[in-house]
PAKOL-369490 format. One line per 3 residues: number of its first residue (from 1); their letters; for each residue x negated, y negated, z negated of C-alpha. Coordinates in steps of 0.1 Angstrom, whole numbers. Layout:
PAKOL-369490
NUM = a = X,Y,Z  ...
END
This chain:
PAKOL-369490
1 = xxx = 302,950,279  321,935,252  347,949,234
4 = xxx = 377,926,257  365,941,288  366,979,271
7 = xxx = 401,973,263  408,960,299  392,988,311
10 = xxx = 417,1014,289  441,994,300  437,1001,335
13 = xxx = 430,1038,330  461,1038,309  490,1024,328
16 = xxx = 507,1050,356  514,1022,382  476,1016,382
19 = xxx = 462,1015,420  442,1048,420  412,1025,435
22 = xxx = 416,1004,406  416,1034,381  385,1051,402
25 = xxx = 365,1014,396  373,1008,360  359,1043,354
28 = xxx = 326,1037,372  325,1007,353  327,1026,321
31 = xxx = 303,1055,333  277,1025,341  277,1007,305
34 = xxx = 280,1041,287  247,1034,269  261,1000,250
37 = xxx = 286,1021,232  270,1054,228  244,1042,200
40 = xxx = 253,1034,163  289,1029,142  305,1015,173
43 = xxx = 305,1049,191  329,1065,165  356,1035,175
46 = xxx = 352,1044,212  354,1075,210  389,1070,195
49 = xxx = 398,1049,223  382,1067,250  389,1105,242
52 = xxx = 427,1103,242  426,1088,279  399,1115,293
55 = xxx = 420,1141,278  449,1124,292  437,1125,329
58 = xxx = 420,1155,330  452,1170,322  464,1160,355
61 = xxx = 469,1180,387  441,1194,397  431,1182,435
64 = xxx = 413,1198,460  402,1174,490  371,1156,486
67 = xxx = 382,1124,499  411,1118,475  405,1091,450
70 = xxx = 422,1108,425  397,1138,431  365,1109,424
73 = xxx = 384,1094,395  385,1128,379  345,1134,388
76 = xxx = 338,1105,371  356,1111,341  343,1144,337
79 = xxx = 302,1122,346  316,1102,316  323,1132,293
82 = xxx = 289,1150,302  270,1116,294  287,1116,257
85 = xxx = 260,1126,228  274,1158,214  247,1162,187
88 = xxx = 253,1167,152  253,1136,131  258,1128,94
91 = xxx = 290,1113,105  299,1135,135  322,1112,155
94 = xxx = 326,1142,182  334,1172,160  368,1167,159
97 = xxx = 378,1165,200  353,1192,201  377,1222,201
100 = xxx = 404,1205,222  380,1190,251  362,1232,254
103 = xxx = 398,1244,258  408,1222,282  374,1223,304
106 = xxx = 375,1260,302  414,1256,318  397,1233,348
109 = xxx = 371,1260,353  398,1281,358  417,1256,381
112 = xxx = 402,1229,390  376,1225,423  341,1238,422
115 = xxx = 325,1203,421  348,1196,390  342,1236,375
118 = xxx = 305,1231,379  301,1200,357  326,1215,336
121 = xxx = 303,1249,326  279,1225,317  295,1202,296
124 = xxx = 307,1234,275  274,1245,275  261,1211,257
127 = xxx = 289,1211,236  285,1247,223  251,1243,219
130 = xxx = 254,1211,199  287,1219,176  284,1256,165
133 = xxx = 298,1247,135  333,1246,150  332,1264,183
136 = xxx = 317,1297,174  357,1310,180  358,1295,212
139 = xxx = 320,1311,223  337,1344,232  363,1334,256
142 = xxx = 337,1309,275  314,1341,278  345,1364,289
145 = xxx = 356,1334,317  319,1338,330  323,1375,332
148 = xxx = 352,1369,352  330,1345,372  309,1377,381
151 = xxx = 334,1397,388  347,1378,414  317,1377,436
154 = xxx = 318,1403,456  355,1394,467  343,1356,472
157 = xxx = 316,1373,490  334,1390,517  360,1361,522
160 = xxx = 333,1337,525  299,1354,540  316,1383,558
163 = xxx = 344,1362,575  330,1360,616  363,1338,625
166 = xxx = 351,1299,635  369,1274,615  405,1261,628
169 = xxx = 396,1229,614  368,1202,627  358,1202,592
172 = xxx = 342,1233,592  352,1258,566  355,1251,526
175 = xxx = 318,1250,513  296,1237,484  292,1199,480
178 = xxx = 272,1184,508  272,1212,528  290,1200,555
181 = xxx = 278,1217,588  280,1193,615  264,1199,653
184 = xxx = 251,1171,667  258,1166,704  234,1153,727
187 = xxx = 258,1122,732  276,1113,774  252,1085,796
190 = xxx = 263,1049,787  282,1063,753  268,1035,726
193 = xxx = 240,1047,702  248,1058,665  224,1046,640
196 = xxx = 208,1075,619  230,1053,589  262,1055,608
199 = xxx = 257,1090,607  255,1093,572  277,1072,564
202 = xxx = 302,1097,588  290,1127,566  295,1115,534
205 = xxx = 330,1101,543  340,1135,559  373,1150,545
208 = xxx = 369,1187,535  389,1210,512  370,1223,482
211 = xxx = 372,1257,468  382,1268,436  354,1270,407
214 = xxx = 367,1305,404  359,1314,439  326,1290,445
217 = xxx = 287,1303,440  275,1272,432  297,1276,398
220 = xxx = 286,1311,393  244,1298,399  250,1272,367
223 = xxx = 262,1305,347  231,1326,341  209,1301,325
226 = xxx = 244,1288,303  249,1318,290  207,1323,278
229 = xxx = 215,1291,257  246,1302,244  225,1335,230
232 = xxx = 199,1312,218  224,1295,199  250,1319,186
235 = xxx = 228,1356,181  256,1369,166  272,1374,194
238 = xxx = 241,1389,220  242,1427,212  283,1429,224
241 = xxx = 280,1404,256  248,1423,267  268,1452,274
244 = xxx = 291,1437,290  262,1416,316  244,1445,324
247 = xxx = 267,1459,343  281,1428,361  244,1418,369
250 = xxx = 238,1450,385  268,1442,410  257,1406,417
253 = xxx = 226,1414,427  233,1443,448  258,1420,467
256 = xxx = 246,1414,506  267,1400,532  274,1427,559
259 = xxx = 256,1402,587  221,1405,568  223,1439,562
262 = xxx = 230,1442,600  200,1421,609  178,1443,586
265 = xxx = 187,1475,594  183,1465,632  149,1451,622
268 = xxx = 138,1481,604  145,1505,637  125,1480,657
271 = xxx = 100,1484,630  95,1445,624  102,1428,593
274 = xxx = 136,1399,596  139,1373,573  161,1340,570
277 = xxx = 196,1339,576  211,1360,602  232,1338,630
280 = xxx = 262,1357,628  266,1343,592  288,1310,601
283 = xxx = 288,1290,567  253,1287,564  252,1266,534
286 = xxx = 274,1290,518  250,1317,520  224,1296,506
289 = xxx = 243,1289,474  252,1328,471  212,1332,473
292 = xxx = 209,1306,446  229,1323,426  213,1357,429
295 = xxx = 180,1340,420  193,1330,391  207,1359,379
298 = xxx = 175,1379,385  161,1352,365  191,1363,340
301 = xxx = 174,1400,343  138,1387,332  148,1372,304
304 = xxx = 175,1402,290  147,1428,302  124,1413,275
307 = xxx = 142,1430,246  169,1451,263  147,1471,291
310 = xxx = 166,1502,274  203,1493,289  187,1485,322
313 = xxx = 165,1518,327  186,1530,351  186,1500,372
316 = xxx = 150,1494,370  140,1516,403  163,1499,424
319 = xxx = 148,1463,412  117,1461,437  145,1466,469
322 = xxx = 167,1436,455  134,1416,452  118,1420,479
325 = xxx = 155,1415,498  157,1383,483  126,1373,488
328 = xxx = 136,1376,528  170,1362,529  159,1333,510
331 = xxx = 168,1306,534  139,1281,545  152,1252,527
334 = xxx = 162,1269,494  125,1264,482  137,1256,443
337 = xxx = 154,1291,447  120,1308,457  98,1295,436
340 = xxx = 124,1305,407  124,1341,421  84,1346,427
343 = xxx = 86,1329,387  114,1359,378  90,1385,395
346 = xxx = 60,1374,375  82,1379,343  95,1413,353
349 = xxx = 53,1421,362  43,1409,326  70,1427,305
352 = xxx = 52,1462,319  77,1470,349  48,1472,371
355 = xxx = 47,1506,391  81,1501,401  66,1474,425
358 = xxx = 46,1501,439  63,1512,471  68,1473,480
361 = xxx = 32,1467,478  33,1467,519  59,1446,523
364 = xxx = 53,1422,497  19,1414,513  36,1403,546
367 = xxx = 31,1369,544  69,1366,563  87,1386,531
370 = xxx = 64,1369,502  65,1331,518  90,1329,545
373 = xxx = 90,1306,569  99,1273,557  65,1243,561
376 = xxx = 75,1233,523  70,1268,508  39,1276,532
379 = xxx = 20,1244,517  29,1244,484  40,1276,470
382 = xxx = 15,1299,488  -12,1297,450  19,1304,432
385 = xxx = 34,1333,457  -4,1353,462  -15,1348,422
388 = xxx = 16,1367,413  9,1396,439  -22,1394,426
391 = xxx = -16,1400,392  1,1428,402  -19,1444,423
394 = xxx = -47,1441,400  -27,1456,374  -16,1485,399
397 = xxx = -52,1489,417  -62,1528,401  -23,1538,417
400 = xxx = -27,1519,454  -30,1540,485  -58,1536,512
403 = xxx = -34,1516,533  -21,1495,502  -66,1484,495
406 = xxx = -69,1476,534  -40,1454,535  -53,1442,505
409 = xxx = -84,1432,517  -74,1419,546  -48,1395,531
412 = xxx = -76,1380,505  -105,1372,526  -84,1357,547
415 = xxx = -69,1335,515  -106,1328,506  -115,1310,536
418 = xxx = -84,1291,532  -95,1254,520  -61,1242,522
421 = xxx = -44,1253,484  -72,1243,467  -106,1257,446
424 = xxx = -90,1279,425  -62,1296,450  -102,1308,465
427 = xxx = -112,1321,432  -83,1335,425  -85,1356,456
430 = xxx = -123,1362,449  -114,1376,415  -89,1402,427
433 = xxx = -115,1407,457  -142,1417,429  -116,1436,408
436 = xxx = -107,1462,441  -145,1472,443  -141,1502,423
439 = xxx = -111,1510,434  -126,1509,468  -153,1528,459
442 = xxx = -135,1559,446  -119,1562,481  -123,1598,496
445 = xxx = -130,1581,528  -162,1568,521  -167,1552,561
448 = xxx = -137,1530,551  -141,1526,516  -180,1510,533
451 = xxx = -163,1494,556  -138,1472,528  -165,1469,510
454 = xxx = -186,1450,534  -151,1427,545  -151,1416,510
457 = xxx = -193,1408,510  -192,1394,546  -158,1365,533
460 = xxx = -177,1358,503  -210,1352,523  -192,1331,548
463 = xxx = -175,1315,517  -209,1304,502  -223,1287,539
466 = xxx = -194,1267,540  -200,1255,507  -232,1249,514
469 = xxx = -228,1232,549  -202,1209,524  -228,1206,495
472 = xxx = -247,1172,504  -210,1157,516  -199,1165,477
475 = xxx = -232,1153,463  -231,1120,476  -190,1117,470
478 = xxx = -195,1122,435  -226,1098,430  -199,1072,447
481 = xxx = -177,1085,424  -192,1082,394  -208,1047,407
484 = xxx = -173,1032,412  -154,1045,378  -189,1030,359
487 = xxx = -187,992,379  -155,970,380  -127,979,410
490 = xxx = -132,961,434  -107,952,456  -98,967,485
493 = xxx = -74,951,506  -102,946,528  -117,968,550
496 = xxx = -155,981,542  -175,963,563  -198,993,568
499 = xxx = -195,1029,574  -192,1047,542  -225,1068,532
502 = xxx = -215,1103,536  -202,1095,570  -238,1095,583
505 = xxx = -232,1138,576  -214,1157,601  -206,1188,589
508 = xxx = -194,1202,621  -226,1199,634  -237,1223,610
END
């Protein structure tokens, strides 16, 4: 883009009587060439042609329907701000908005919609980490509007989760970005087919109002890890702000929307075990940003209880309910969120908090609590999931109960005939398997303690025939192997003309 077209560009941006459609276009424009004026002396000059006019437009009313084009020019102004290098330089072109542009994003948290608030709390974040020189007056007030963040919650909470009334609206009620809940209708006879494009086409052009950033949990999920880099970068300020996160965590994570604690307590007198998201909860995606956000606060948790396990004694027996809570209403299609928690837990297990876990040993070997029920957690977090109750229980195994060892052995010589994870999900479970034979053997009930004892010989015998009925399949795969990565590819757009060797061994017949 040369320098002509930039100045057509501010131009359009510039001028009032501008088409808002016209404005929204020059700024994608400008967010798509970013890169040609971001890199060497000439980024100094744009900056001091560009900065004035985002300043200038963010300062604008703040808009809350998703539609609006004045609500996507603002987006992509603020896409354009978070793209700017904020790094120090020798000549520092962005030190001196820096002050002015944290003020005013902090004001749009404060005001502005969540999809605007959210990119906001990280462009702060970049900035603060990358000009400490001249923001360490502003850190405190960004750390005391996150507080406020927390604080909220348990309000936003019962407006948003705990609310049973269905929408007025066809638009379903105010939600996170792209959460649109939308039933599809088995459609009339003769009515004309949709294509599955027309569809999405019809959800992404669906007018909804957004909430406020002060009042949305996808805002509040961007916070915890924010404020770990804001304590990684000013230290000064960790010992005062800790104080004041403790307790605000504490409340966060003991937050629970009154329909899941229905659905549990009704599952508990039943004595069966209820996980997902209970279907008197009507904003579904909702919930399933309000879990994200938990997650990451327990994440939050691991890292503080690393060096301030003191200020969260108190706290710390009450830790294994929250987990293993989570761990159940973790909606199927939050996977990222799981896998972040089972991470968390690990954490907490290595930093010595292990005998807490104690009384959740039961449920957290229910493979409904520890993987849920989702197909993209079952296939590929299960390794991840069982290696970190397996670290603890190995960790734990003098303390476990009779019941705790049988479950236990159950639940891994089950895992060990599983071929599906992968060789060392098996070893994994073998190790622990091998471990628990003491353990086992210092049970009073000697019949039973006999009894796990030969479980855990019988899976590992039945573990070696298999491998042994697949030994001369692996042989030969691996001469072929070897044969092909030593000769030139060949190609193999064709098909073989004969059956592959190993082919000629059935191992079902075995």
């Amino acid at each position: 883009m040369s320098a002509a077209q930039l100045e057509d560009i501010v131009k359009r941006l510039t001028i009032q009587e501008t088409e808002p459609k016209s404005k929204y276009e020059a700024a994608c424009t400008l967010r798509d060439s970013l890169d040609h004026y971001t890199n060497g002396p000439i980024y100094s000059h744009f900056l001091s042609r560009v900065m004035p006019l985002i300043i200038n437009i963010l300062r604008g009313p703040c808009i809350f329907q998703n539609t609006s084009l004045e609500q996507k020019l603002r987006h992509c102004i603020l896409e354009i701000l978070h793209r700017l290098p904020t790094h120090q330089t020798p000549t520092e072109p962005f030190e001196q908005y820096a002050k002015e542009v944290v003020d005013l994003l902090m004001t749009l948290v404060r005001n502005d919609n969540e999809e605007n608030a959210t990119l906001c709390v990280k462009i702060i974040s970049d900035v603060m980490r990358h000009q400490p020189k001249v923001l360490h007056d502003k850190v405190q007030p960004f750390l005391t509007l996150i507080q406020e963040l927390f604080e909220q919650m348990e309000k936003v909470v019962r407006e948003q989760l705990d609310n049973t009334a269905l929408p007025t609206n066809a638009t379903g009620p105010p939600s996170t970005p792209g959460s649109t809940q939308t039933n599809f209708q088995s459609p009339r006879p003769g009515s004309p087919v949709a294509s599955v494009t027309d569809l999405g086409q019809d959800l992404q052009q669906q007018s909804r109002p957004l909430l406020k950033g002060m009042q949305s949990f996808k805002v509040l999920s961007e916070c915890p890890i924010i404020v770990v880099s804001v304590f990684q970068t000013y230290r000064s300020i960790i010992q005062q702000n800790v104080k004041a996160f403790v307790p605000l965590i504490k409340s966060v994570l003991c937050l629970q929307a009154k329909a899941q604690e229905q659905a549990h307590s009704e599952a508990k007198a039943k004595k069966t075990v209820f996980t997902g998201v209970s279907p008197s909860i009507r904003n579904r995606a909702a919930f399933g940003e309000f879990i994200t956000a938990q997650v990451k606060t327990m994440s939050f948790l691991a890292y503080l209880l690393r060096q301030y396990s003191s200020q969260l004694a108190d706290f710390l027996p009450t830790l294994p309910e929250i987990v293993v809570r989570l761990l159940k209403d973790c909606p199927r299609e939050k996977s990222a969120a799981r896998k972040e928690l089972l991470v968390a837990i690990r954490h907490i297990i290595n930093f010595n908090f292990r005998k807490i876990f104690l009384p959740k040993i039961d449920e957290l070997l229910e493979e409904k609590t520890l993987i849920g029920d989702g197909l993209t957690v079952y296939d590929t977090m299960r390794p991840l999931a069982y290696s970190m109750l397996a670290d603890l229980i190995h960790h734990v195994r003098d303390s476990l109960t009779p019941d705790h060892i049988r479950k236990t052995v159950e639940v891994y010589t089950k895992n060990l005939q599983d071929n599906f994870p992968g060789t060392s999900f098996q070893t994994m479970s073998a190790k622990l398997l091998l471990n628990m034979a003491e353990c086992i053997a210092k049970l009073p009930n000697k019949v039973d303690a006999r009894h796990y004892l030969l479980m855990i010989l019988n899976a590992i015998g039945d573990k070696f025939a298999a491998m042994n009925r697949q030994y001369p399949n692996a042989v030969k795969l691996s001469k072929l192997y070897a044969q092909q990565a030593a000769d030139p590819t060949p190609e193999t757009y064709l098909a073989d003309g004969e059956r592959p060797e190993w082919d000629d061994i059935d191992i079902l017949r075995q």
